[in-house]
C-alpha positions as CSV (number, residue, x, y, z in Angstrom):
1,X,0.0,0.0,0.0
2,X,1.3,3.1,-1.1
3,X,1.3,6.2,1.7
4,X,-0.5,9.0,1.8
5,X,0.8,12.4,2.2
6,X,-0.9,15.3,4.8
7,X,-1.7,17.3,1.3
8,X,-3.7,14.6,0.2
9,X,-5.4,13.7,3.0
10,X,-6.1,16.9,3.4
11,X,-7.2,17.7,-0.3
12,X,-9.6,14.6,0.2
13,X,-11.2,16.3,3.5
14,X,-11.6,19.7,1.3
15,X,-13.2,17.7,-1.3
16,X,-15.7,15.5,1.1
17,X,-16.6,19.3,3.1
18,X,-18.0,20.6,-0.3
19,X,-19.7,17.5,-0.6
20,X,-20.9,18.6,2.7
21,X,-21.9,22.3,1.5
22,X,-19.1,23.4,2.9
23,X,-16.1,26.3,1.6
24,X,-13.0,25.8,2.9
25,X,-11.5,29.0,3.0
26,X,-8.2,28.0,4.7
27,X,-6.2,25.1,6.3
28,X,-3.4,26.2,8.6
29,X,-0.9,23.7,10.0
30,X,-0.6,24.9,13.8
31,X,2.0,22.6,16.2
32,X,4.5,20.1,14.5
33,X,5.9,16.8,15.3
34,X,4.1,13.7,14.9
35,X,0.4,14.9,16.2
36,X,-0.4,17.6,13.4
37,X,-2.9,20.0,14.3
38,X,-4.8,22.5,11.7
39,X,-7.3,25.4,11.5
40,X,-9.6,25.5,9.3
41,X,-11.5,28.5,8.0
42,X,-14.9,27.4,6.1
43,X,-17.9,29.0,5.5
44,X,-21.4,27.3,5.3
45,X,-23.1,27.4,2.0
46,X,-25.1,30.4,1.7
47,X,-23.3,32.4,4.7
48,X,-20.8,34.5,4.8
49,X,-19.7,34.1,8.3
50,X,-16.2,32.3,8.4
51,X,-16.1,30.0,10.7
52,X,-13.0,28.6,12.3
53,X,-12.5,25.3,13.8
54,X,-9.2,23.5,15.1
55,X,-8.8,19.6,14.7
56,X,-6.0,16.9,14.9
57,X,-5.0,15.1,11.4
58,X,-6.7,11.6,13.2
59,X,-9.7,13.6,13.7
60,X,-10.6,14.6,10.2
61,X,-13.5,11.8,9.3
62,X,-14.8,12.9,12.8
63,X,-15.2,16.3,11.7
64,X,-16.1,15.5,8.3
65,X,-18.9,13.2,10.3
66,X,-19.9,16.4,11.8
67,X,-20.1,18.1,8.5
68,X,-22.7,15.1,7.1
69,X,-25.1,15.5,10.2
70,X,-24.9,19.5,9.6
71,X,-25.9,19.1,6.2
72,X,-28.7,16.7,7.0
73,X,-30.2,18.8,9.2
């Protein structure tokens, strides 16, 4: 199995969030080592509020779970 890079795990989250009706405005790397943090600036579809919202690189199905329920509601 070949690895996957951050960048693309993190172009597949971008790409899964405007699935979710999500715009990802922004994904800032904060901390370093082996638990990667980012910020992420979005916007919901429709709203131009940014929204900003921190989450660990093993997080990012959880918060792309939270983007599905959003979107259901």
């Amino acid at each position: 199995m070949e690895p996957i890079s951050v960048n693309d795990e993190l172009q597949e989250f971008k790409k899964q969030a405007r699935n979710y009706g999500k715009q990802i405005i922004n994904i800032e790397k904060v901390g370093n080592g082996n638990m990667s943090a980012f910020r992420l600036f979005y916007k919901d579809a429709g709203s131009e509020t940014v929204k900003e919202q921190f989450f660990w690189r093993h997080d990012m199905q959880k918060l792309l779970e939270l983007f599905a329920k959003e979107a259901q509601q």
